[in-house]
PDB file of N, CA, C and O in Angstrom:
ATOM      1  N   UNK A   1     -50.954 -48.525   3.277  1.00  0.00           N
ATOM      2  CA  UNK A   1     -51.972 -48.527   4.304  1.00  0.00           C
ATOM      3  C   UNK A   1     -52.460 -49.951   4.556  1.00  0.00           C
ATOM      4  O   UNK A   1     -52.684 -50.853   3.750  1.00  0.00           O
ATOM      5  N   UNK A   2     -52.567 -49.917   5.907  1.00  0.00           N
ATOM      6  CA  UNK A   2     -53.692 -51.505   6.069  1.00  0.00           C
ATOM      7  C   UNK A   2     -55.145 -51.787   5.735  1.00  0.00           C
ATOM      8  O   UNK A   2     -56.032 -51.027   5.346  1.00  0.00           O
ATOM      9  N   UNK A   3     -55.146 -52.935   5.962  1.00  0.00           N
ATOM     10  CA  UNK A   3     -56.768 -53.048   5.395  1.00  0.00           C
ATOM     11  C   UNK A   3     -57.629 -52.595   6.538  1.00  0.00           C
ATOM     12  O   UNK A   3     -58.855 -52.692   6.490  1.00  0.00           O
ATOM     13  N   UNK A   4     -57.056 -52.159   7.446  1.00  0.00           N
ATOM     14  CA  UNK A   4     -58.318 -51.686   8.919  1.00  0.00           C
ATOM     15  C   UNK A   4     -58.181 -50.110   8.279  1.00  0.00           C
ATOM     16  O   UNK A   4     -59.145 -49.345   8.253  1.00  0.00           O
ATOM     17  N   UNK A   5     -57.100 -49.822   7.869  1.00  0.00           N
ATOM     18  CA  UNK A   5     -56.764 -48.453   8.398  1.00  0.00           C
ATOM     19  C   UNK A   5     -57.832 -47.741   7.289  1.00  0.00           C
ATOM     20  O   UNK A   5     -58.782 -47.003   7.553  1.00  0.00           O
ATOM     21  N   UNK A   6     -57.236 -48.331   5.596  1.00  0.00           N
ATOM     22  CA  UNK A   6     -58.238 -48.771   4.360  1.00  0.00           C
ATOM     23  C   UNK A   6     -59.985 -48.269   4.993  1.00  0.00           C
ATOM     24  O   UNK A   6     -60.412 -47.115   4.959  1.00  0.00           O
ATOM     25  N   UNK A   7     -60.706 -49.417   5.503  1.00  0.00           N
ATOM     26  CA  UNK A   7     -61.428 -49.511   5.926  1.00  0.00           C
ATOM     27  C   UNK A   7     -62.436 -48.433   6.922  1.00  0.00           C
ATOM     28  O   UNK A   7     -63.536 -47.913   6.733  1.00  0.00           O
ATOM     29  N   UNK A   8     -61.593 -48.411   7.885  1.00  0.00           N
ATOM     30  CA  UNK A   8     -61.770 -46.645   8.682  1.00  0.00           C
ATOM     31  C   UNK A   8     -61.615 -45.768   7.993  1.00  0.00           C
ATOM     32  O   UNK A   8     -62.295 -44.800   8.331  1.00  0.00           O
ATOM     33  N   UNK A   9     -61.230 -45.670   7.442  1.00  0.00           N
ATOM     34  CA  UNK A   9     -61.136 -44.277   6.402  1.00  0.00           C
ATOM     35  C   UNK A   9     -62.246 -44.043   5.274  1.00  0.00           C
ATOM     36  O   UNK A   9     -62.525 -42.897   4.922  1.00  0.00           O
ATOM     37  N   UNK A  10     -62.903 -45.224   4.689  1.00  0.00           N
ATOM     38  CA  UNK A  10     -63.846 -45.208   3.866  1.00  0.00           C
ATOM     39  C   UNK A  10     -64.776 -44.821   4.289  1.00  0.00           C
ATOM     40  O   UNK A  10     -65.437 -44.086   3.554  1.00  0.00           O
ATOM     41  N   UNK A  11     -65.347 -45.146   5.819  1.00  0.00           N
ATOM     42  CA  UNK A  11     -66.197 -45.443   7.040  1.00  0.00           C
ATOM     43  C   UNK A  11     -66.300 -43.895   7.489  1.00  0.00           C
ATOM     44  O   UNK A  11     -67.425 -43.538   7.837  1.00  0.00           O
ATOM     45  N   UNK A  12     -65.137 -42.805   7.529  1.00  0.00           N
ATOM     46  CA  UNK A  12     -65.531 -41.531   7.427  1.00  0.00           C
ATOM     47  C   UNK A  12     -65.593 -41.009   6.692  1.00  0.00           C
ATOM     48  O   UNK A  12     -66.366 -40.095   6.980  1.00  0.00           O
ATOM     49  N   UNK A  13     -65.039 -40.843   5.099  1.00  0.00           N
ATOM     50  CA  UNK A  13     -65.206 -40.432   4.365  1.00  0.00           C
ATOM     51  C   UNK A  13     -67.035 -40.689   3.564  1.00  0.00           C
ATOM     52  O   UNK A  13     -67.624 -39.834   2.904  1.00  0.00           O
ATOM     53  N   UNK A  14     -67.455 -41.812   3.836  1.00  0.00           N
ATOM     54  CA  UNK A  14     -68.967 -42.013   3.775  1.00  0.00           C
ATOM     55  C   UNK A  14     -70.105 -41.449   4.696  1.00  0.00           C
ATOM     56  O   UNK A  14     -71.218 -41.000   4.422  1.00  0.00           O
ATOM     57  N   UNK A  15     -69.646 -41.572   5.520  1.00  0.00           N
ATOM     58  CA  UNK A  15     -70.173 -40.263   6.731  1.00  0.00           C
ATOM     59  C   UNK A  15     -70.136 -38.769   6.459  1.00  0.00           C
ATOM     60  O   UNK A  15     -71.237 -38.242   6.302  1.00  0.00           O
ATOM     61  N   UNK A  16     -68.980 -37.937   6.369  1.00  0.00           N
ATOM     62  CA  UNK A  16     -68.832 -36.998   5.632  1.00  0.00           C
ATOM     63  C   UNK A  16     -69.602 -36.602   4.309  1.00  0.00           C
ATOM     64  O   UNK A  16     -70.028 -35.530   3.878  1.00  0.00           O
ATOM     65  N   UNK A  17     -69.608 -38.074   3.778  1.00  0.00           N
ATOM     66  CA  UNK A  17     -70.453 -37.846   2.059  1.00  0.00           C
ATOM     67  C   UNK A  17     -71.783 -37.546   2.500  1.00  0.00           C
ATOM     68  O   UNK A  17     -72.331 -36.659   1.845  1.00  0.00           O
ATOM     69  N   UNK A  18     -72.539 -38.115   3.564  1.00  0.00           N
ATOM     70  CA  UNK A  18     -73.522 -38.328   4.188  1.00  0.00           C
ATOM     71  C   UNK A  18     -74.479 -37.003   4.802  1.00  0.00           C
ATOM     72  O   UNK A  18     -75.659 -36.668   4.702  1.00  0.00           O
ATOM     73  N   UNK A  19     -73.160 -36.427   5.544  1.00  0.00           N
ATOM     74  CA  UNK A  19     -73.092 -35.181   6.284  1.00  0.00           C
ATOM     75  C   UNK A  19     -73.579 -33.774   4.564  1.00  0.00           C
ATOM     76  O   UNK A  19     -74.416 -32.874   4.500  1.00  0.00           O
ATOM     77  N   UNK A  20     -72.676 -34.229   3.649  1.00  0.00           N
ATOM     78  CA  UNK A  20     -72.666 -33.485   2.606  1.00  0.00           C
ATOM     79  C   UNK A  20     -73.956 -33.296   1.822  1.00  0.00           C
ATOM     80  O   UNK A  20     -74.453 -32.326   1.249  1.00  0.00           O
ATOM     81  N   UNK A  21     -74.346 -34.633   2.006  1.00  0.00           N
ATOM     82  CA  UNK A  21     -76.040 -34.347   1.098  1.00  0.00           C
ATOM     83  C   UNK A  21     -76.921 -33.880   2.454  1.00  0.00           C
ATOM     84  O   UNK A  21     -77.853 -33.189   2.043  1.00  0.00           O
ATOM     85  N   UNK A  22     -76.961 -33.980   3.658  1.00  0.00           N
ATOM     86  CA  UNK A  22     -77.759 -33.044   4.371  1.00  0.00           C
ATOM     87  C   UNK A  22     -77.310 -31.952   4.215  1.00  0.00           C
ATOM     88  O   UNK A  22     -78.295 -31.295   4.553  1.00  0.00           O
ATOM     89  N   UNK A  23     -76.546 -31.218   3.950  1.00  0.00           N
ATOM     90  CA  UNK A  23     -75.837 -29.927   4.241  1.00  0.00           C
ATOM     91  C   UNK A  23     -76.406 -29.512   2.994  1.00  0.00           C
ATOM     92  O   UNK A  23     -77.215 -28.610   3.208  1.00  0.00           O
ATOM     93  N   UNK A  24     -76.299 -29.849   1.570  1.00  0.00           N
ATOM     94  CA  UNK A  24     -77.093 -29.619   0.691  1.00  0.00           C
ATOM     95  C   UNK A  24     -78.447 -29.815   0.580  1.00  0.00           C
ATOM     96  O   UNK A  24     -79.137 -28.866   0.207  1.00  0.00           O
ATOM     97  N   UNK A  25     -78.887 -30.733   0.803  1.00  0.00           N
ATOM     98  CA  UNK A  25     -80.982 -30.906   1.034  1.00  0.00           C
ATOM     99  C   UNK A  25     -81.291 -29.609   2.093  1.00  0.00           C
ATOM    100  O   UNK A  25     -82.457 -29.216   2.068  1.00  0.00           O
ATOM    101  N   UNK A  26     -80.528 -29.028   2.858  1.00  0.00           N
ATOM    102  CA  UNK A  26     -81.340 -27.988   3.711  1.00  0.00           C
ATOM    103  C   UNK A  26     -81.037 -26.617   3.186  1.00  0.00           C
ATOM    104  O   UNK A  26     -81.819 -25.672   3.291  1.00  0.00           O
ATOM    105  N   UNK A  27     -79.748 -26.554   2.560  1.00  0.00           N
ATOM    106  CA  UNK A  27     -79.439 -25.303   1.334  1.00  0.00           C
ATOM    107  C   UNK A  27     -80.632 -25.415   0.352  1.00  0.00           C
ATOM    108  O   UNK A  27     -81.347 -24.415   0.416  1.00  0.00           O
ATOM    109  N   UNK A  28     -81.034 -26.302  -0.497  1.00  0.00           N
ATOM    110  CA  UNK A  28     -82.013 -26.534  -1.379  1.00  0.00           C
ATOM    111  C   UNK A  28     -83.583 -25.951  -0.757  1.00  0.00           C
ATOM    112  O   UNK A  28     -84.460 -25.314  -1.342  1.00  0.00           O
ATOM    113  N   UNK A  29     -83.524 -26.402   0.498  1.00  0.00           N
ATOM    114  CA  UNK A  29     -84.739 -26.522   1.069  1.00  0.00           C
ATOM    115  C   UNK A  29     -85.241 -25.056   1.657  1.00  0.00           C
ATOM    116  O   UNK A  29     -86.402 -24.795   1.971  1.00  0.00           O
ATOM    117  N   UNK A  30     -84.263 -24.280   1.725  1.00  0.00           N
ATOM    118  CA  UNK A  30     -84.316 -22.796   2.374  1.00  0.00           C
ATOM    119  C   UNK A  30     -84.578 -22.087   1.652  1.00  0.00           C
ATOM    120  O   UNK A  30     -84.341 -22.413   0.489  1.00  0.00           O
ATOM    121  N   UNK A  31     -85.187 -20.770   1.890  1.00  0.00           N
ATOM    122  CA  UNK A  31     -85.913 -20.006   1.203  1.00  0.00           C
ATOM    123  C   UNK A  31     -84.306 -19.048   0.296  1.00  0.00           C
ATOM    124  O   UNK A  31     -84.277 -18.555  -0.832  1.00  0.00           O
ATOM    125  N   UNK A  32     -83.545 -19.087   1.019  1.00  0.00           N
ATOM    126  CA  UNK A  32     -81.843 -17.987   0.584  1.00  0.00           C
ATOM    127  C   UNK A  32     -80.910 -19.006  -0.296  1.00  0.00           C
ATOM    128  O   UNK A  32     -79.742 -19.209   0.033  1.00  0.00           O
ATOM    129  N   UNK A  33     -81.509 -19.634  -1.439  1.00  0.00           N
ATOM    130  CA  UNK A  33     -80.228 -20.454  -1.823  1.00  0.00           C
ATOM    131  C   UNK A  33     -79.171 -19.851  -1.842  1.00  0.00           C
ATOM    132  O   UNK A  33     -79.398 -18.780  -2.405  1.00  0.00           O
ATOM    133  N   UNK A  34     -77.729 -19.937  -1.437  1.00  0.00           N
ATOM    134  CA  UNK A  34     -76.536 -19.680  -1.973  1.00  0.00           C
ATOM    135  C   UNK A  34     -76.236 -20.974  -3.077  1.00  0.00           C
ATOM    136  O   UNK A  34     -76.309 -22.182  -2.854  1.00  0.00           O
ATOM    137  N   UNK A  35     -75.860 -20.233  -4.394  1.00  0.00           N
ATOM    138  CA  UNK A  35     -75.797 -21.357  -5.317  1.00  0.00           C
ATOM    139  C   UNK A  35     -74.632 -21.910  -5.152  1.00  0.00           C
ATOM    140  O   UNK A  35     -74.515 -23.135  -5.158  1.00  0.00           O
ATOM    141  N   UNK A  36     -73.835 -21.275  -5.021  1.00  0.00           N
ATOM    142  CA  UNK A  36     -72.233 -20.811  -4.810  1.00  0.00           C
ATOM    143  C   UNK A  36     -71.540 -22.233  -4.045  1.00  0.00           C
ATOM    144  O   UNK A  36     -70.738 -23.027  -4.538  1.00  0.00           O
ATOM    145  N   UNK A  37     -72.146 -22.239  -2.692  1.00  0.00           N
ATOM    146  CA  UNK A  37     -72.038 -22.569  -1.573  1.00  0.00           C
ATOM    147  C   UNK A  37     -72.181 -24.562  -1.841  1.00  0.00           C
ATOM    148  O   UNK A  37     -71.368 -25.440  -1.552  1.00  0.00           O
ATOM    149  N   UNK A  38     -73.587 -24.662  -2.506  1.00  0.00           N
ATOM    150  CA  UNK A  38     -74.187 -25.835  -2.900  1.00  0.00           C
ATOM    151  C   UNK A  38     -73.065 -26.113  -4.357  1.00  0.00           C
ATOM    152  O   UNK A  38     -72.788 -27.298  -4.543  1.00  0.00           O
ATOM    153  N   UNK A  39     -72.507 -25.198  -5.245  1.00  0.00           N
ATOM    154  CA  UNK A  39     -71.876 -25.992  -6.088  1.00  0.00           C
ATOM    155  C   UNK A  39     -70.433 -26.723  -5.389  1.00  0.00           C
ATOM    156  O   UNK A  39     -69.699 -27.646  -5.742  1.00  0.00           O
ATOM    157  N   UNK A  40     -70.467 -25.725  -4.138  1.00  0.00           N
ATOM    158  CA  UNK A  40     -69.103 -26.432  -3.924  1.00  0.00           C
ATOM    159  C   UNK A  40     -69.396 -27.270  -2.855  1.00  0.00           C
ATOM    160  O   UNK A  40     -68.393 -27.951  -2.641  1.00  0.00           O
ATOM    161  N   UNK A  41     -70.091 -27.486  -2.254  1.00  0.00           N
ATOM    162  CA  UNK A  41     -70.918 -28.952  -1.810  1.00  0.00           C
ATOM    163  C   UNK A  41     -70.799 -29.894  -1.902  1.00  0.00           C
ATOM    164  O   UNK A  41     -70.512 -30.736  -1.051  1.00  0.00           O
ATOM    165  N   UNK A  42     -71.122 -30.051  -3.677  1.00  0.00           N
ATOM    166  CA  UNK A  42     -71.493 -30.808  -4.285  1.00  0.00           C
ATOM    167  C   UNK A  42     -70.189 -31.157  -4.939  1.00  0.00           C
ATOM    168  O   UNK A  42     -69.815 -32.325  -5.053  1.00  0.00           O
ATOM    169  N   UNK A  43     -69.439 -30.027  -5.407  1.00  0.00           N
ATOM    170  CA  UNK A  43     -68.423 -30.687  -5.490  1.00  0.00           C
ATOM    171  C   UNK A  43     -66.874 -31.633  -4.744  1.00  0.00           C
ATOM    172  O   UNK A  43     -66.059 -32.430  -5.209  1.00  0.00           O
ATOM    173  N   UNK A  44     -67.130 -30.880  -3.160  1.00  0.00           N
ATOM    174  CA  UNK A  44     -66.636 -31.808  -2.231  1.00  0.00           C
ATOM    175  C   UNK A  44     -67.278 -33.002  -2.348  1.00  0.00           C
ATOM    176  O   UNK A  44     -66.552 -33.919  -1.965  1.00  0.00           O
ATOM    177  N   UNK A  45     -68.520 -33.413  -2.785  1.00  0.00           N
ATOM    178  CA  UNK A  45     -68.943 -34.669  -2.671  1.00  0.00           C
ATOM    179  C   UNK A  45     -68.562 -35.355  -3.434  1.00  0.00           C
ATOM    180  O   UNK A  45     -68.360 -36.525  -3.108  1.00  0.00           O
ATOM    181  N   UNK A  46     -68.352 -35.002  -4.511  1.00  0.00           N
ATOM    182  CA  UNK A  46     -68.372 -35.741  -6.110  1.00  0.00           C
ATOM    183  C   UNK A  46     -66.459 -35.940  -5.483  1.00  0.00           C
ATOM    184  O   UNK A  46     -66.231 -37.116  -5.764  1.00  0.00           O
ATOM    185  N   UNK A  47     -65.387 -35.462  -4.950  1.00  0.00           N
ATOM    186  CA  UNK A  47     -63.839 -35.550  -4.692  1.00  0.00           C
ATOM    187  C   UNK A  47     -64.280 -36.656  -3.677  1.00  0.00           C
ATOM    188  O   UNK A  47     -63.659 -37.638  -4.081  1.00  0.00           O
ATOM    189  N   UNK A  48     -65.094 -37.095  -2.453  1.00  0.00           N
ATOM    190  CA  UNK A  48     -65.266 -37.628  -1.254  1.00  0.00           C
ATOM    191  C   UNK A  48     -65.719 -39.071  -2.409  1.00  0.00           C
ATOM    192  O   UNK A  48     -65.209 -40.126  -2.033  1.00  0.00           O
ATOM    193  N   UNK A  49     -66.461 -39.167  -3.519  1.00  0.00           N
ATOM    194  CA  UNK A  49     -67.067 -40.178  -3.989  1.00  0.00           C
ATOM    195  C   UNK A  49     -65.604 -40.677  -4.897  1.00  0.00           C
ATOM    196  O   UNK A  49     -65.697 -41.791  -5.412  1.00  0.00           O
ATOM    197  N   UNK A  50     -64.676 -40.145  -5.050  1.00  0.00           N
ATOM    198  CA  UNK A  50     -63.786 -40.340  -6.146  1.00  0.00           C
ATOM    199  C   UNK A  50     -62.860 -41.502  -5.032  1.00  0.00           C
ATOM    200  O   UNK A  50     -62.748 -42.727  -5.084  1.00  0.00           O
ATOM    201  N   UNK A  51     -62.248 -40.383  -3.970  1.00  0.00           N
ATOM    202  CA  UNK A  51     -61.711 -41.224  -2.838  1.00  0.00           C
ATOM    203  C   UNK A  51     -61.948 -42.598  -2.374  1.00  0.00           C
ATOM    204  O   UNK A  51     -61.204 -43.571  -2.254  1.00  0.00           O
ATOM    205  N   UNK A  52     -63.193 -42.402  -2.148  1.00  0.00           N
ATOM    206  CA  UNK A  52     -63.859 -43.435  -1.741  1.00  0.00           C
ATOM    207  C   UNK A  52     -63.672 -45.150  -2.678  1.00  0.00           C
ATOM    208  O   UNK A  52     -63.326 -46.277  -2.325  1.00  0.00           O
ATOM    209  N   UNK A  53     -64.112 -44.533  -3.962  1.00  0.00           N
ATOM    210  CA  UNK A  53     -63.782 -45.405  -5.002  1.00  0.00           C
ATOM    211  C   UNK A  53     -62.063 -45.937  -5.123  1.00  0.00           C
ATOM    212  O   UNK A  53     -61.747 -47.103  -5.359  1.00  0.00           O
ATOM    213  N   UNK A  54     -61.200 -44.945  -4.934  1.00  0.00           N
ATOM    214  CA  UNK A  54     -60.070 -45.214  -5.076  1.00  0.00           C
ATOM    215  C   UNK A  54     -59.431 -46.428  -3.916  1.00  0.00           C
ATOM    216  O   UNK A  54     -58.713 -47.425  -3.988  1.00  0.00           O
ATOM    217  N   UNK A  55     -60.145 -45.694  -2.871  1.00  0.00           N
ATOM    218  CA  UNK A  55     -60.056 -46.794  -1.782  1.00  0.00           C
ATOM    219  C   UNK A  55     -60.389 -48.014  -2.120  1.00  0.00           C
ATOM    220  O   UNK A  55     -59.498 -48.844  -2.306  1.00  0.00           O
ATOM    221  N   UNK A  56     -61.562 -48.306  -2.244  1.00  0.00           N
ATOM    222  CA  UNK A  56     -62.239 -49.402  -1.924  1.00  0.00           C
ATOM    223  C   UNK A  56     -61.656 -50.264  -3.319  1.00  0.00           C
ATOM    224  O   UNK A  56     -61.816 -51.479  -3.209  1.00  0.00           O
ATOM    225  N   UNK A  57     -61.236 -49.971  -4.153  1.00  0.00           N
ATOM    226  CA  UNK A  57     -60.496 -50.621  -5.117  1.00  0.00           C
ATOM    227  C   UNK A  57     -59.152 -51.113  -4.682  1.00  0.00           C
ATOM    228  O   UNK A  57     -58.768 -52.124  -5.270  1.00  0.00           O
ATOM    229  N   UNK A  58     -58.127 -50.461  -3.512  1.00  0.00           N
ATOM    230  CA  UNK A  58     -57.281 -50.682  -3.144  1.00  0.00           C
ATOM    231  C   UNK A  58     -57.773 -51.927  -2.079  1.00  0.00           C
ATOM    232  O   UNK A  58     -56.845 -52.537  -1.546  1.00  0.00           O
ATOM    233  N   UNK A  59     -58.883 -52.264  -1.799  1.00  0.00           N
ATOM    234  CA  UNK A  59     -59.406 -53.454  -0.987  1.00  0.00           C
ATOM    235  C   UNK A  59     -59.235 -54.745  -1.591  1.00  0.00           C
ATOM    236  O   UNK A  59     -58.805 -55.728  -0.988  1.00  0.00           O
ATOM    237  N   UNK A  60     -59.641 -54.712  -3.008  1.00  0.00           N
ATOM    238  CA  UNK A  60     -60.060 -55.749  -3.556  1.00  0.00           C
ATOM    239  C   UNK A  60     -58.443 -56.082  -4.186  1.00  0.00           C
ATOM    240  O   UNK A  60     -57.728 -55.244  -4.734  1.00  0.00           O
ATOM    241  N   UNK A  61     -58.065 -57.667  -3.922  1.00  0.00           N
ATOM    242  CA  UNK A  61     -56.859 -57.789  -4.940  1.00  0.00           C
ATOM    243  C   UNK A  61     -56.786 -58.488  -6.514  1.00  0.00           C
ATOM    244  O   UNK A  61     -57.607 -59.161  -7.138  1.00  0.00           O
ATOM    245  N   UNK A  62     -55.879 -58.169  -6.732  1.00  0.00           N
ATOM    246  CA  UNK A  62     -55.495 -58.493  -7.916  1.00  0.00           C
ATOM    247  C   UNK A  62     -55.045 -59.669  -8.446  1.00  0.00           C
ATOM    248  O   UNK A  62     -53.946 -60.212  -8.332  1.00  0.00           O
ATOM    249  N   UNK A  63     -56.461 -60.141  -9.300  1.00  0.00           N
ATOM    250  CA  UNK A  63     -56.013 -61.517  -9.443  1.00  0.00           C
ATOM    251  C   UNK A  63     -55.642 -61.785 -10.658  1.00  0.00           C
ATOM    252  O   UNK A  63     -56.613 -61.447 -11.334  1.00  0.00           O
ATOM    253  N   UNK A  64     -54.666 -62.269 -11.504  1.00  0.00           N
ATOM    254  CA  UNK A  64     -54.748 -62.474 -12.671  1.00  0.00           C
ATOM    255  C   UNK A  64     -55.067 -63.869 -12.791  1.00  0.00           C
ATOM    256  O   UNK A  64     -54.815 -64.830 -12.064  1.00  0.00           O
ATOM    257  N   UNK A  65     -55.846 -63.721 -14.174  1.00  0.00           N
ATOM    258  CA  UNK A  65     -56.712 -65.148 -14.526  1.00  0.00           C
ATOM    259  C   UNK A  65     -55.916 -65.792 -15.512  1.00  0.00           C
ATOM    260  O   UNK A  65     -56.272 -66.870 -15.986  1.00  0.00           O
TER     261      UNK A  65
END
């Protein structure tokens, strides 16, 4: 992948992460929790935060000292 392409991709996947904790703060916030619903939420978030990391490591190069 390129470093734009790299880049755009982090850029939605952080958005999405974004999208994910509202989607959970208003599950939390409602009187009907589905717990169910919020564990897997949360766990799309925690896979979206892994990505993310994986990416943004593929940004930085490798320097040996």
């Amino acid at each position: 992948m390129e470093i734009e392409d790299i880049a755009r991709r982090i850029y939605i996947l952080r958005q999405e992460h974004r999208d994910l904790d509202a989607a959970i703060d208003a599950l939390l916030t409602g009187t009907g929790r589905d717990q169910l619903q919020i564990a897997r939420l949360k766990k799309r978030k925690l896979r979206l935060r892994d990505e993310i990391s994986m990416l943004e490591d593929q940004l930085i190069p490798d320097i040996i000292a």
